[in-house]
Backbone as a printed PyTorch tensor [residue, N CA C, xyz], in Angstrom:
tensor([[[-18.8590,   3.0690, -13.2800],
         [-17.5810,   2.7920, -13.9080],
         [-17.2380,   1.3210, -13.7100]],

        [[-17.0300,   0.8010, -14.8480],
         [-16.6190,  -0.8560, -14.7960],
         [-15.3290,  -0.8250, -14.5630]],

        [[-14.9500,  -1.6690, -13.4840],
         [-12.8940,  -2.1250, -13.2680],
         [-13.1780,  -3.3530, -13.7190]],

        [[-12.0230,  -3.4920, -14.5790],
         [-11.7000,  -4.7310, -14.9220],
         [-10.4820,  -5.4540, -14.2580]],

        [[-10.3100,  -6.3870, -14.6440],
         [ -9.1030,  -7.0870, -13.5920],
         [ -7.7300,  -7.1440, -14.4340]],

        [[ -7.9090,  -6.5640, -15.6660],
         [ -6.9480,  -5.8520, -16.0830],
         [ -6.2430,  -4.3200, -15.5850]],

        [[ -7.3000,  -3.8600, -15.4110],
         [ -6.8140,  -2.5120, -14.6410],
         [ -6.7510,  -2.8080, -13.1180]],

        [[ -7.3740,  -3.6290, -12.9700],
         [ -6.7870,  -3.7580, -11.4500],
         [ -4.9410,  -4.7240, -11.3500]],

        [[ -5.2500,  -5.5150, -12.4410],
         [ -3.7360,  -5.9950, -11.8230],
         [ -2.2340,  -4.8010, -12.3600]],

        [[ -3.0500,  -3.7620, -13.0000],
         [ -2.1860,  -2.5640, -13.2000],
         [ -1.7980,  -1.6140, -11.9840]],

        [[ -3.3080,  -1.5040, -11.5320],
         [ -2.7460,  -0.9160,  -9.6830],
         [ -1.8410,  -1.4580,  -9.2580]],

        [[ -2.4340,  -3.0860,  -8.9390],
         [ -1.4640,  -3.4090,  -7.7830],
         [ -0.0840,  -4.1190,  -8.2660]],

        [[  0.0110,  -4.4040,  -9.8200],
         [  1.6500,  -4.2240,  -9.7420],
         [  2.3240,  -3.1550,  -9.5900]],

        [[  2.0810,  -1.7080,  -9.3910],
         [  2.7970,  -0.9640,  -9.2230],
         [  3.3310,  -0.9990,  -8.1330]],

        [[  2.9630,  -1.2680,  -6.8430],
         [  3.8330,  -1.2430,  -5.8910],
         [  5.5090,  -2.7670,  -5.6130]],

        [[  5.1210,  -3.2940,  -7.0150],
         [  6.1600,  -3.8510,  -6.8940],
         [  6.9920,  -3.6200,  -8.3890]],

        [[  6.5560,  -2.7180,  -9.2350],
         [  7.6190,  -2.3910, -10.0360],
         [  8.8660,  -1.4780, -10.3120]],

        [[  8.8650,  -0.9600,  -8.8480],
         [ 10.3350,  -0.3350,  -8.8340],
         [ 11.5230,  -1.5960,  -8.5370]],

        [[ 10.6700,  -2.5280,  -8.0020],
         [ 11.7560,  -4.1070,  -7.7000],
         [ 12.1890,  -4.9580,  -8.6840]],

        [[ 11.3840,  -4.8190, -10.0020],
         [ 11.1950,  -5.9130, -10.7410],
         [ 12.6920,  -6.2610, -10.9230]],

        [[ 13.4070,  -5.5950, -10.6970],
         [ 15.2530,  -6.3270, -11.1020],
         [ 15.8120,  -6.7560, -10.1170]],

        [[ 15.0850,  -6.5270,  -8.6640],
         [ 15.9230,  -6.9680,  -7.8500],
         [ 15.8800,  -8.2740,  -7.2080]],

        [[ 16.5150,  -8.6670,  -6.3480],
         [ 16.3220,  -9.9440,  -5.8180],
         [ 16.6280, -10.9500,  -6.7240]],

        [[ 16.2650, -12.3120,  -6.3070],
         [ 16.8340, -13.4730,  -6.9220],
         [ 16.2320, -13.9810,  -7.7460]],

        [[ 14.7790, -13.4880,  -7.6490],
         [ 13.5630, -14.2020,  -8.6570],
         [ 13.3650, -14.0050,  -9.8060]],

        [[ 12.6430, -13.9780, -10.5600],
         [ 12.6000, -13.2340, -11.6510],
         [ 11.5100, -12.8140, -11.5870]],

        [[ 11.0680, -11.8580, -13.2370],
         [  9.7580, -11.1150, -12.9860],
         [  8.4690, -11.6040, -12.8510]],

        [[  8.2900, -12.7050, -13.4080],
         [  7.5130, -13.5700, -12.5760],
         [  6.5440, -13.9130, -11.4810]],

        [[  8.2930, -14.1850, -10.2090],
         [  7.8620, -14.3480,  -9.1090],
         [  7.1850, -12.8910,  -8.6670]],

        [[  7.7560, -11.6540,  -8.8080],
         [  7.1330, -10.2540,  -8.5430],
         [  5.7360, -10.1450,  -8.6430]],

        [[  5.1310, -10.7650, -10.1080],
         [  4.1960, -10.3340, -10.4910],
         [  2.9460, -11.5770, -10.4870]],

        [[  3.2320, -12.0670,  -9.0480],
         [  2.0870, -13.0680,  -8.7320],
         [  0.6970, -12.0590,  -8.6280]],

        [[ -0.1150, -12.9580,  -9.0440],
         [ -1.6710, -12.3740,  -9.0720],
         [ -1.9900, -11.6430, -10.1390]],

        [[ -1.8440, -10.5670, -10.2780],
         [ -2.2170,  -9.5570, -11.6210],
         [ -2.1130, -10.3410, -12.9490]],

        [[ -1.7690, -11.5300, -13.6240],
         [ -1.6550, -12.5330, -14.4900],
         [ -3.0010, -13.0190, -14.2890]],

        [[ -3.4880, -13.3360, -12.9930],
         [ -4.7390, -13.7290, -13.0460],
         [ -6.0640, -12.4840, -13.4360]],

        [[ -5.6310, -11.4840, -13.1090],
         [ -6.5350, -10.3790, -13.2480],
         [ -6.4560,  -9.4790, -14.4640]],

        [[ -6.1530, -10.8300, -15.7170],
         [ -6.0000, -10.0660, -16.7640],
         [ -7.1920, -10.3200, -17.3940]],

        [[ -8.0100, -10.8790, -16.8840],
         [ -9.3340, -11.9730, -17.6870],
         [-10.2300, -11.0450, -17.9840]],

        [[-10.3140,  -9.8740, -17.7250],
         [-11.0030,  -8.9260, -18.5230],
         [-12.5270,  -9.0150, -17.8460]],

        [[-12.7220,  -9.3380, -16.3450],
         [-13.7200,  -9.7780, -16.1830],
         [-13.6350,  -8.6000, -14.9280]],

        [[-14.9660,  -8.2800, -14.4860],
         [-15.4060,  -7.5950, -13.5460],
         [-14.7860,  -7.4520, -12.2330]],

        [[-14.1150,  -6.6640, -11.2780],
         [-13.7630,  -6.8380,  -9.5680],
         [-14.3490,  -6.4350,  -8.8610]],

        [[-15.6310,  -7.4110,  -8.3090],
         [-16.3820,  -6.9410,  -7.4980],
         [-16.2790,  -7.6670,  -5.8690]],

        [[-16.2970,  -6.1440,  -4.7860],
         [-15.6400,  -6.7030,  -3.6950],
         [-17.5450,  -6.1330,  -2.9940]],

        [[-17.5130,  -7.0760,  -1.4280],
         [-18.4300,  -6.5930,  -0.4840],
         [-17.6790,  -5.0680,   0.2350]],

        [[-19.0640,  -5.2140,   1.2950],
         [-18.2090,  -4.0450,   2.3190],
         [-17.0830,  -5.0900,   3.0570]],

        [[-17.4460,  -6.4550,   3.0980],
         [-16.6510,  -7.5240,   4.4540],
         [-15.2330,  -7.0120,   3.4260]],

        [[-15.1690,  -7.1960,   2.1820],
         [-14.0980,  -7.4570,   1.4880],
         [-12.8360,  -6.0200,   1.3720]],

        [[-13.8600,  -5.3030,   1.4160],
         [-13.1430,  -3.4820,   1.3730],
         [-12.6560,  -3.3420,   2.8300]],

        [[-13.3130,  -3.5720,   3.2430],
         [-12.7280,  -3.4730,   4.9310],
         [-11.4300,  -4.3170,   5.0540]],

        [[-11.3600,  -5.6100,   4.1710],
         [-10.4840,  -6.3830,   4.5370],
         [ -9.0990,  -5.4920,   3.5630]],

        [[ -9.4710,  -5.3640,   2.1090],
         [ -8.1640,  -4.5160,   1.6340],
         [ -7.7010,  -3.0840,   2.3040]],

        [[ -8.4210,  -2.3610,   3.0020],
         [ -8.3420,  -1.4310,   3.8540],
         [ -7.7800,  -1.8110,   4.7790]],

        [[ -7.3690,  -2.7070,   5.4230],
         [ -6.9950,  -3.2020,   6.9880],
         [ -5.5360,  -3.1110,   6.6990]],

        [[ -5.4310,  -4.2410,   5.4840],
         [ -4.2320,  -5.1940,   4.6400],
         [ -3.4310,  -3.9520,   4.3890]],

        [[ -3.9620,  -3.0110,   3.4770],
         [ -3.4410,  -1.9520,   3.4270],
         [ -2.3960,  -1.1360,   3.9990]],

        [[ -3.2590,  -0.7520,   5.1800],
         [ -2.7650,   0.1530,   6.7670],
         [ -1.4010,  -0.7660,   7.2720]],

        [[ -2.0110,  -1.9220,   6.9140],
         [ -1.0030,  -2.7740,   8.0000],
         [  0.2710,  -2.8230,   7.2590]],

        [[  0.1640,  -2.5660,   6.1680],
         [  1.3840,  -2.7660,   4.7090],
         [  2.1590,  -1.5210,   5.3570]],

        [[  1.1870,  -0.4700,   5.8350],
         [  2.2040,   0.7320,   5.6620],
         [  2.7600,   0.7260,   7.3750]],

        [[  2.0660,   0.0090,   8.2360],
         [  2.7370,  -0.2050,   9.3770],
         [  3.9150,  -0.9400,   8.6280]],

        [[  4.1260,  -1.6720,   8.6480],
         [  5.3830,  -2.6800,   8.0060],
         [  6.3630,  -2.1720,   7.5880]],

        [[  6.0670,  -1.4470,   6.5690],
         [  7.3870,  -0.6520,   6.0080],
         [  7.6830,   0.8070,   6.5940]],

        [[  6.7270,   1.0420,   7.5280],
         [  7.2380,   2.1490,   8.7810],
         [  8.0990,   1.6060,   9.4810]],

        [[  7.6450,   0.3850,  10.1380],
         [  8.6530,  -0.1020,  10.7870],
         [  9.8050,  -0.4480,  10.6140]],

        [[ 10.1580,  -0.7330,   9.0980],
         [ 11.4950,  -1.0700,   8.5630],
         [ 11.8740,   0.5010,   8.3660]],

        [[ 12.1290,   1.0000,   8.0310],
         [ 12.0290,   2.5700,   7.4880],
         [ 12.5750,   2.9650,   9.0900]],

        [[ 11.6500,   3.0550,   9.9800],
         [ 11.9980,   3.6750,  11.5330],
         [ 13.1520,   3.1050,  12.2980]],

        [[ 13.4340,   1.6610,  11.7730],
         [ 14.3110,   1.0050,  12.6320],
         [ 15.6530,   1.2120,  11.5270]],

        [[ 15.4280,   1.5690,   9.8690],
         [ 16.9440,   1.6040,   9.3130],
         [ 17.8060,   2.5290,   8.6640]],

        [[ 16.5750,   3.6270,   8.7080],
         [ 16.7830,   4.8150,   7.9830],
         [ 17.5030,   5.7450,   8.6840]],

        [[ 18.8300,   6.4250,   8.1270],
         [ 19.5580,   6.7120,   8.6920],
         [ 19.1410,   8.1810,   8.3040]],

        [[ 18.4670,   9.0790,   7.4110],
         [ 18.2390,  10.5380,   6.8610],
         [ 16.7770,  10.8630,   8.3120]],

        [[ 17.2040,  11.6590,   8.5610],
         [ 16.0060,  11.9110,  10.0560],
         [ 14.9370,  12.3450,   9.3480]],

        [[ 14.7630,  12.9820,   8.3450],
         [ 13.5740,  13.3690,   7.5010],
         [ 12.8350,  11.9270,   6.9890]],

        [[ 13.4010,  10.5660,   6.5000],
         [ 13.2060,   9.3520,   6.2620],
         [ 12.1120,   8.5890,   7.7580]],

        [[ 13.2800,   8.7180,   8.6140],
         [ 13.4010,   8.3740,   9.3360],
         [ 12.2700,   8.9480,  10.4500]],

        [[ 11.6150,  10.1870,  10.1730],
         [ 10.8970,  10.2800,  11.0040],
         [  9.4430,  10.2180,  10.5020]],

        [[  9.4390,  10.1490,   8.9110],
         [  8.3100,   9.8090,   8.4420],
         [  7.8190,   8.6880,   8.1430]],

        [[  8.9400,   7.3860,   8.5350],
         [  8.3550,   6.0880,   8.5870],
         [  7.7110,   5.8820,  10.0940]],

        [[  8.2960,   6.5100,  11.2570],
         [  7.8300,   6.2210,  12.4690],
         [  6.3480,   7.0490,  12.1060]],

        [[  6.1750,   8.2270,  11.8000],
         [  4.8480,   8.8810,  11.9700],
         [  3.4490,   7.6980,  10.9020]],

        [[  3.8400,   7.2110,  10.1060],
         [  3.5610,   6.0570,   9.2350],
         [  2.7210,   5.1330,  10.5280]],

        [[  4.3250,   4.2720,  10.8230],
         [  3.3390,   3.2030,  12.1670],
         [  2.6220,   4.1330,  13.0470]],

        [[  2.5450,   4.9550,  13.6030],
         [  1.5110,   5.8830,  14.5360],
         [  0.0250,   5.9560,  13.5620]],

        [[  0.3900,   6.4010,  12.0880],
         [ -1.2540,   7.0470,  12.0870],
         [ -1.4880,   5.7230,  11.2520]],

        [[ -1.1140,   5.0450,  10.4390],
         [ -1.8140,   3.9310,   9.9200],
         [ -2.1490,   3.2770,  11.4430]],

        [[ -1.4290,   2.9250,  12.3280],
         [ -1.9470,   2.2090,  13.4910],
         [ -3.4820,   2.2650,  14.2450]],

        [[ -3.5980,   3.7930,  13.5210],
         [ -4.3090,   4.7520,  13.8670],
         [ -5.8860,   4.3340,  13.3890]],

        [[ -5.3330,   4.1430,  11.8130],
         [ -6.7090,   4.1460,  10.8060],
         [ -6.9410,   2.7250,  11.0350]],

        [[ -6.2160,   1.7130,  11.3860],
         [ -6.5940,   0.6280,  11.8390],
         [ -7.6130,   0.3170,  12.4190]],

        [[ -7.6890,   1.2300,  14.0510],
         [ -8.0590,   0.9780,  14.7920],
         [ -9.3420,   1.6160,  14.5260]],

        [[ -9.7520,   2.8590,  14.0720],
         [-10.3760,   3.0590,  13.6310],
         [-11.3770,   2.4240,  12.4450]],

        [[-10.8370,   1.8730,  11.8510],
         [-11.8260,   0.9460,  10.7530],
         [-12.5170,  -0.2960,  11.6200]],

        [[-11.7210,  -0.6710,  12.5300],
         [-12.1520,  -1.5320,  13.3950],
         [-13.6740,  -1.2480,  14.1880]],

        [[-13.0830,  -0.1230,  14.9910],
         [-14.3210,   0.6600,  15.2100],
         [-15.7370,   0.4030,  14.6540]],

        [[-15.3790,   0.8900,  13.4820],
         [-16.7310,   0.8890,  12.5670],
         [-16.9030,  -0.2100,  11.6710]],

        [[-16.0160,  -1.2380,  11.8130],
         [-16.5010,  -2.9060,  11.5410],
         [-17.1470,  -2.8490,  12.5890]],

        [[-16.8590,  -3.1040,  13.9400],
         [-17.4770,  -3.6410,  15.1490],
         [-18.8860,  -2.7120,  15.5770]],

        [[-18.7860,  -1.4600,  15.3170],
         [-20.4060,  -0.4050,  14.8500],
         [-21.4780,  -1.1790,  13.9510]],

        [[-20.6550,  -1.3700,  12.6590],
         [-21.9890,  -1.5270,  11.3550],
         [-21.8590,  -2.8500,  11.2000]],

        [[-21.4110,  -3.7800,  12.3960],
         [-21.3390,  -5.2170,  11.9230],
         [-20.8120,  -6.1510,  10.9810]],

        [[-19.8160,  -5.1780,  10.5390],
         [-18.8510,  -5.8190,   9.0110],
         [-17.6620,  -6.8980,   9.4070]],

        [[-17.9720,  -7.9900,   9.0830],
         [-16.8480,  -8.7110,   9.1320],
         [-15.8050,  -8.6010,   8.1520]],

        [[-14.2430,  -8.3440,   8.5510],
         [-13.7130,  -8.6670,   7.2950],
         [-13.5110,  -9.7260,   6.4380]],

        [[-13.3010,  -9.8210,   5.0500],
         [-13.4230, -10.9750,   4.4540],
         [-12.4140, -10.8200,   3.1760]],

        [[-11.3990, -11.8910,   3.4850],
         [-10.3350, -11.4440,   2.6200],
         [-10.6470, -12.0780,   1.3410]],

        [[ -9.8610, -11.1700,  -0.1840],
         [-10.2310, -11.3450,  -1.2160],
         [ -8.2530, -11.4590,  -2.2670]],

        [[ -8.8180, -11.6400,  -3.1780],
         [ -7.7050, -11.9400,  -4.3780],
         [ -7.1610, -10.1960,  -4.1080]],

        [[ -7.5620,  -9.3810,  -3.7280],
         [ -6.9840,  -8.3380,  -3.3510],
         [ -6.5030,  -7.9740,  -2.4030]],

        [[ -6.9220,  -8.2230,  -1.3490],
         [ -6.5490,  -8.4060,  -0.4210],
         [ -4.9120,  -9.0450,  -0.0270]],

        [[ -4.9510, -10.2710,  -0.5200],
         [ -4.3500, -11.1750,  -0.3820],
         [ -2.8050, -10.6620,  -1.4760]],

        [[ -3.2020, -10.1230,  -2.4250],
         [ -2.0340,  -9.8020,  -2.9750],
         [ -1.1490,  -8.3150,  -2.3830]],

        [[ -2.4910,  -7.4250,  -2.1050],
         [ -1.5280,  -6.7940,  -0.9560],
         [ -0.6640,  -6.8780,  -0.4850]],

        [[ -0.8680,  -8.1410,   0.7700],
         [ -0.2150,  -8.7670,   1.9000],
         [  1.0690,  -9.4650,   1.3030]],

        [[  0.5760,  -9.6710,  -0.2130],
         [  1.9850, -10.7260,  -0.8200],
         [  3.1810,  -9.3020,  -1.2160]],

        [[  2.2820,  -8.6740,  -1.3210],
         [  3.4320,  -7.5200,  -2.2550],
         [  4.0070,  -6.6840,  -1.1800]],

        [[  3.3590,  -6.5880,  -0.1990],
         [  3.8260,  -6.3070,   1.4650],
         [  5.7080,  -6.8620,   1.8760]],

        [[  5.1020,  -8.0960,   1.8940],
         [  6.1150,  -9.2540,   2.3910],
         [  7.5410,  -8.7480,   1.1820]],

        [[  6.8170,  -8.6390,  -0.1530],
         [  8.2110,  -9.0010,  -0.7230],
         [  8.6260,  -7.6580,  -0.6820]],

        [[  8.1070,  -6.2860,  -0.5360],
         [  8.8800,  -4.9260,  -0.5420],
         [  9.8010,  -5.3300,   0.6370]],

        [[  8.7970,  -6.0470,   1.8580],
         [ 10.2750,  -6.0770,   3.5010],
         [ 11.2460,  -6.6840,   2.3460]],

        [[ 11.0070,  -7.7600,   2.0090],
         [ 12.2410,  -9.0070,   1.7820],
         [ 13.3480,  -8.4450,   0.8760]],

        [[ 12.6090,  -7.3380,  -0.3020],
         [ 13.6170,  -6.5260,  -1.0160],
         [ 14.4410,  -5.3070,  -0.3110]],

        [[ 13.9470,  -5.0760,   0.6300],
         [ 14.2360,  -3.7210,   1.4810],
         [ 15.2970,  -4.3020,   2.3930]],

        [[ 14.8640,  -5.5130,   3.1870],
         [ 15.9670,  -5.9940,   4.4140],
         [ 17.6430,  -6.2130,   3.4630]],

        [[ 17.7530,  -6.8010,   1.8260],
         [ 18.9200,  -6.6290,   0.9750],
         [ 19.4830,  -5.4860,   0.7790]],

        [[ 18.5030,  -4.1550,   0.8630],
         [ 19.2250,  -3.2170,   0.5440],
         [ 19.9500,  -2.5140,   1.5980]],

        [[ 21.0620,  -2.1410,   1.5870],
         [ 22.5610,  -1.4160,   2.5680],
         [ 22.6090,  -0.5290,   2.0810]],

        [[ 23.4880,  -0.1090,   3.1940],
         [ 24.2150,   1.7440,   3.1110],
         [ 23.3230,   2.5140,   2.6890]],

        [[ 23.2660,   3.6300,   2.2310],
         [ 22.8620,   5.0760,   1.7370],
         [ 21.4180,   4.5640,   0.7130]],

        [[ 21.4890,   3.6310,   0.0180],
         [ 20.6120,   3.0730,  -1.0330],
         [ 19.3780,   3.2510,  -0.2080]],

        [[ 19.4690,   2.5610,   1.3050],
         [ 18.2620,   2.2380,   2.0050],
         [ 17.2780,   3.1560,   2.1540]],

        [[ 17.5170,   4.5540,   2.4840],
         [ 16.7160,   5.4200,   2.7600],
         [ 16.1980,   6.0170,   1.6800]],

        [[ 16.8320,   5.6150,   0.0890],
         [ 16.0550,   5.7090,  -1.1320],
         [ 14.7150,   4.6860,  -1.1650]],

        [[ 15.3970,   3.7950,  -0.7680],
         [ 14.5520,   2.7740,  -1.1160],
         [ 13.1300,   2.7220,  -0.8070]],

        [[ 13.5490,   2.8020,   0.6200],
         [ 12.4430,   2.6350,   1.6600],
         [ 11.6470,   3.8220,   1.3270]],

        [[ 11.6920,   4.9490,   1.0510],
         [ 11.1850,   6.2130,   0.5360],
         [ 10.5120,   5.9970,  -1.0540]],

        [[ 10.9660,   5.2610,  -1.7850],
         [ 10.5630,   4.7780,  -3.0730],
         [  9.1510,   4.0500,  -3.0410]],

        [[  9.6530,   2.8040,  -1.5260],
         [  8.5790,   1.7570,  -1.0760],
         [  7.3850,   2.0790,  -0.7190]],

        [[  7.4010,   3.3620,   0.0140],
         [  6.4480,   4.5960,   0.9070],
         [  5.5780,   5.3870,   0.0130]],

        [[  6.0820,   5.7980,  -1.5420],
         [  5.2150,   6.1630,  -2.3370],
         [  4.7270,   5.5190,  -3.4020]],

        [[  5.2430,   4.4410,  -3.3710],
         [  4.4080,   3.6010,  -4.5060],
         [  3.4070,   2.7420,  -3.6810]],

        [[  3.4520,   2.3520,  -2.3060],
         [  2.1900,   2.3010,  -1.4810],
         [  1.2130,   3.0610,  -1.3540]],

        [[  2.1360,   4.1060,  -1.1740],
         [  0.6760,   5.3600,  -1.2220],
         [ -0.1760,   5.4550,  -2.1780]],

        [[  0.2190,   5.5190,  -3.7590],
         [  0.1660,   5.5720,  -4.6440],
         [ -0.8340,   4.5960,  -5.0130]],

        [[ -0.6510,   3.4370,  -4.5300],
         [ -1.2370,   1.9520,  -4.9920],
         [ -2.1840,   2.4640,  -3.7780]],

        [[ -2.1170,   2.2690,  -2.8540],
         [ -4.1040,   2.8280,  -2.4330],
         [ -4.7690,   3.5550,  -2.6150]],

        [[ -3.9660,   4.7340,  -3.1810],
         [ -4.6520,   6.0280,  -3.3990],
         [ -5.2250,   5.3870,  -5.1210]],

        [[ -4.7270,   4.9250,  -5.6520],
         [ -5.5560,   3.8330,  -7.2780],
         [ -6.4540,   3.1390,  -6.6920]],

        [[ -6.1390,   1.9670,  -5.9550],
         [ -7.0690,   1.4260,  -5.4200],
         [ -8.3910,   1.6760,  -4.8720]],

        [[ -7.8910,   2.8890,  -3.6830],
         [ -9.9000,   3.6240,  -3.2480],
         [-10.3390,   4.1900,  -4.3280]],

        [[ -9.2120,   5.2320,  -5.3780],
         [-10.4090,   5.8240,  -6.1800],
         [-10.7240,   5.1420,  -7.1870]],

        [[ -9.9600,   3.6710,  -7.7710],
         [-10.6040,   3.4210,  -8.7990],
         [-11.7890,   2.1200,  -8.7390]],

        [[-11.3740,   1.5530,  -7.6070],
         [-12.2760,   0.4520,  -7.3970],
         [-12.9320,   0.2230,  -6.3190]],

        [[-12.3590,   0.7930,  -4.5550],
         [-13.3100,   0.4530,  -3.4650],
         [-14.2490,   1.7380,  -3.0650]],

        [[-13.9620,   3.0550,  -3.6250],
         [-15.0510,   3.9690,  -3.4620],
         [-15.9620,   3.9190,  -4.5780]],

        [[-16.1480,   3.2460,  -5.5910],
         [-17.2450,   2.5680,  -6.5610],
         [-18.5680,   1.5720,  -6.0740]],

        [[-17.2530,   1.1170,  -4.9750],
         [-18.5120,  -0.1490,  -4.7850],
         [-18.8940,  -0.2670,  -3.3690]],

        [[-17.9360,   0.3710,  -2.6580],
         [-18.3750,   0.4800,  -1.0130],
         [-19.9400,   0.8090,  -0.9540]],

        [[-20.7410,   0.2570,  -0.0750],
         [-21.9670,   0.8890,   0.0200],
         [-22.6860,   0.7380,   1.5060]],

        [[-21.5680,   0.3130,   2.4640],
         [-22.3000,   1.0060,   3.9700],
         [-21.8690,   3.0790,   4.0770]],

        [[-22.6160,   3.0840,   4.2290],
         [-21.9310,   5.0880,   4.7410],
         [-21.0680,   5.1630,   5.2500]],

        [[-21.0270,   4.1980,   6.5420],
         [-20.2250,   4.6490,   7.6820],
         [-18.5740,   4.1330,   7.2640]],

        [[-18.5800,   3.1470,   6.4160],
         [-17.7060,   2.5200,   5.7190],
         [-16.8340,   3.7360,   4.4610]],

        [[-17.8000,   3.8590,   4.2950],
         [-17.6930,   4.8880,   2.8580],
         [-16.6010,   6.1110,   3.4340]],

        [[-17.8220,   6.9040,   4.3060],
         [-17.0200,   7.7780,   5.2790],
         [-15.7280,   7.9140,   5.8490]],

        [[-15.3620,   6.9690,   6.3890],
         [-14.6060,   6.2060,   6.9800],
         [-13.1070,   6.4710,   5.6740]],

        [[-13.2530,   5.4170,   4.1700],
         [-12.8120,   5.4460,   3.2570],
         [-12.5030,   7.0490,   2.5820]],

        [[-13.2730,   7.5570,   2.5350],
         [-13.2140,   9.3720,   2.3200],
         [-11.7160,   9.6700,   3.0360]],

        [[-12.0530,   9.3280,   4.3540],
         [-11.2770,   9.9630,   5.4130],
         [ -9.6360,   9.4830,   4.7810]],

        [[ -9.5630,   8.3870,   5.2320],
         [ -8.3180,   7.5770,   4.5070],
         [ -7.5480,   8.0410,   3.6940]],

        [[ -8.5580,   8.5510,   2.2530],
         [ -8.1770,   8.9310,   0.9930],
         [ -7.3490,  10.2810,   0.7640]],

        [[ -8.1690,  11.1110,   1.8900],
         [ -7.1390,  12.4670,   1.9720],
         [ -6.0160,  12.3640,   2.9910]],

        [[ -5.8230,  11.2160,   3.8670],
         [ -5.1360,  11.0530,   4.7380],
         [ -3.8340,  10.3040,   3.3590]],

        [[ -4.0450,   9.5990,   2.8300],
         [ -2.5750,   8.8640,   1.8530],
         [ -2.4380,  10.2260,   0.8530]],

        [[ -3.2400,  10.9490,   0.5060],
         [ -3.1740,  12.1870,  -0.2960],
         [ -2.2570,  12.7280,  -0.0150]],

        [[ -1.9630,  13.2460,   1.2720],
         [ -1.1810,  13.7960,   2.1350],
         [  0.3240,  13.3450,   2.6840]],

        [[ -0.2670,  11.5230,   2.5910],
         [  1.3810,  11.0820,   2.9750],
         [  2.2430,  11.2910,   1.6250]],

        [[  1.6830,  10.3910,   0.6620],
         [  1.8390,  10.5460,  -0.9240],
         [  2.7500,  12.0180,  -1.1250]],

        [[  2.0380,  12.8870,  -1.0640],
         [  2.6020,  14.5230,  -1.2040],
         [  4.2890,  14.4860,  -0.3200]],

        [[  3.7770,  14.3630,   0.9510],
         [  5.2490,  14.1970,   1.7330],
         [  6.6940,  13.0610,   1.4610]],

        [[  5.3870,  11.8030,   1.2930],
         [  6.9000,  11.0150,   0.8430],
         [  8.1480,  11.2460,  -0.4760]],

        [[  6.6860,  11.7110,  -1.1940],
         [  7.5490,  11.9640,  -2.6920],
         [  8.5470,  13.0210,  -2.8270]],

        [[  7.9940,  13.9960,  -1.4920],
         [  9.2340,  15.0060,  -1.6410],
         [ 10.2780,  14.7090,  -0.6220]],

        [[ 10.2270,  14.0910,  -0.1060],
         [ 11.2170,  13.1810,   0.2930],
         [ 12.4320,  12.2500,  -0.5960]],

        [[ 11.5050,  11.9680,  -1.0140],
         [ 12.0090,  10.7580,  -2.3130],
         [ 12.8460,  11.7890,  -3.4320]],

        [[ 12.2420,  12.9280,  -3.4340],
         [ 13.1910,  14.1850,  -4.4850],
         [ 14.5010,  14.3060,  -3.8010]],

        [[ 13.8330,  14.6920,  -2.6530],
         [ 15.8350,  15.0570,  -1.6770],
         [ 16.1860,  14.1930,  -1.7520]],

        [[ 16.3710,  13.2710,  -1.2950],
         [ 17.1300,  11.7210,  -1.3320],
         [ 17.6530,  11.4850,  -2.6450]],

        [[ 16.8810,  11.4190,  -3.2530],
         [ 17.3750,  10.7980,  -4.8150],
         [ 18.3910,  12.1860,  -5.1350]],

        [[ 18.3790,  13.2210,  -5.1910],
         [ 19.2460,  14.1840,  -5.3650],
         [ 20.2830,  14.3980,  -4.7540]],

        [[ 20.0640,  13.9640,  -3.4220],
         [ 21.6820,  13.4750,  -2.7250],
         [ 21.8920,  12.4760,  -2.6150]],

        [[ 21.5580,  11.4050,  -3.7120],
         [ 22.0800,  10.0620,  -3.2460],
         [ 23.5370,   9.7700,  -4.7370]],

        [[ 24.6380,   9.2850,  -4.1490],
         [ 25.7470,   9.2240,  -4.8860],
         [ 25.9830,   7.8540,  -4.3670]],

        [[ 25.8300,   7.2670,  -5.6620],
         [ 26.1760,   5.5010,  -5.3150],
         [ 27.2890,   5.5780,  -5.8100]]])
């Protein structure tokens, strides 16, 4: 299966198009990178490079666990951003593992890197949002992450991964966001159904 960098900059704007109105920037600033990945040209990553959007990843969802754990006032919110920093912390350490096993260095890529950008600006949109909104939000933030890796492994890094132990590893992951994905979103149902702005 060929990815193009059209369909890839379709993944990864999704995790920033529930924002596109917010904040001070315009759509634009949101939608750094994927403009470049419209060129219709091939996305081909190493194992150094999958390991590295895999890391970037985990660490995205540490991040917005941590915002989520420290602001979320709904205990159902609130206890699924803390379980977030625990098991991504988790798969971290674990991928590490088996970098430091099969000798993979990570090696960051135009994917990678936009991750980490789209990371930063969910905190920066999330730390604006107050009151009752927040625990929508942050719950909104939680499944369109999920969402955006769960596109990501199946449409482009379980294509091209090709250590096993790596691969394996990636398998594991995939039913692990399967699972958060499932939980956050029904989360995201209650909330949005009791939320009265």
């Amino acid at each position: 299966m060929r990815i193009t960098r059209t369909m890839l900059g379709l993944a990864m704007v999704g995790t920033t198009v529930m924002f596109g109105g917010c904040g001070e920037g315009n759509a634009h600033d949101n939608l750094v990178g994927p403009q470049e990945a419209a060129a219709g040209q091939p996305v081909m990553l190493s194992d150094g490079q999958i390991l590295s959007v895999l890391l970037v990843a985990n660490a995205g969802e540490v991040m917005l666990g941590q915002v989520g754990q420290a602001r979320a006032t709904d205990p159902t919110a609130r206890d699924f951003n803390a379980r977030m920093v625990t098991m991504h912390t988790e798969v971290i350490q674990r991928l590490e593992q088996v970098a430091q096993a099969q000798g993979i260095a990570p090696a960051e890529n135009p994917v990678s890197q936009h991750l980490q950008m789209t990371t930063q600006r969910t905190v920066e949109l999330l730390d604006a949002v107050q009151g009752g909104a927040f625990d929508l939000s942050v719950m909104d933030a939680q499944v369109a992450a999920h969402a955006g890796t769960a596109l990501l492994g199946d449409g482009l890094l379980a294509q091209q991964v090709q250590n096993p132990a790596l691969k394996q590893e990636l398998m594991a992951i995939r039913k692990t966001v399967q699972m958060h994905l499932q939980e956050a979103s029904n989360i995201q149902v209650t909330l949005y159904n009791a939320y009265k702005p």
